[in-house]
N, C-alpha and C positions, 0 to 999 in steps of 0.2 A: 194212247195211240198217236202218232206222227202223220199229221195231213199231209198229203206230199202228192205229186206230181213225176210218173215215170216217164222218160221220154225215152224212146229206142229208134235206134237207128241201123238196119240190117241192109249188110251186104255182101256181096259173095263169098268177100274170105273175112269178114271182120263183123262184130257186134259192136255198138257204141251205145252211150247210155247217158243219162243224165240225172240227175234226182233232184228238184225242186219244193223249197216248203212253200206252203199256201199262206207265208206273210207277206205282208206290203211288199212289194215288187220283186217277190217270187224271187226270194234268193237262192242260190247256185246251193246244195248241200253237199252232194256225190257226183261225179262225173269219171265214166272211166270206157274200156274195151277188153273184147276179148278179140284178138288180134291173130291171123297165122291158122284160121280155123281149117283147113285141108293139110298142114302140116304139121308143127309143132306149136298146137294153141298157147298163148300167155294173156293173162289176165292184168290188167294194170288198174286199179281202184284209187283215185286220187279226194282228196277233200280240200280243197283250195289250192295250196303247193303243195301239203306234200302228199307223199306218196303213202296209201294207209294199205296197200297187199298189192305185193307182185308175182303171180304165180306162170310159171310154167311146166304146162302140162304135156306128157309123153303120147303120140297119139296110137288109140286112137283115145279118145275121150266122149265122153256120155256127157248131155245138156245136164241132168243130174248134177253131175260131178265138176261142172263149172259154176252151175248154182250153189252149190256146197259153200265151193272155194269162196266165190262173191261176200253170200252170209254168211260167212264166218270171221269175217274181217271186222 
């Protein structure tokens, strides 16, 4: 199991997110969005630089189905 730290950040047309482990000073693991969410949603998953999933989704789209995309990455 990965002790971790979720942080969300919700707003009217975007999700942000952050993933944090629970070592000494809480390093950065995950950070990403889902962007565009009343039109053409796109998911961006980064893990330091780079880029580890970049999806874009046709709308309409289901919270499911962005969940999916996120963990499957």
């Amino acid at each position: 199991m990965i002790d971790a730290i979720l942080v969300l950040n919700a707003g009217s047309s975007s999700l942000k997110f952050a993933v944090y482990s629970l070592e000494a000073g809480l390093p950065l693991r995950l950070k990403g969005a889902v962007s565009r969410l009343r039109q053409a949603p796109r998911l961006v998953v980064r893990a330091g630089d780079q880029v580890i999933a970049d999806v874009r989704f046709q709308p309409p789209i289901s919270v499911e189905t962005a969940a999916d995309a996120a963990f499957a990455a």
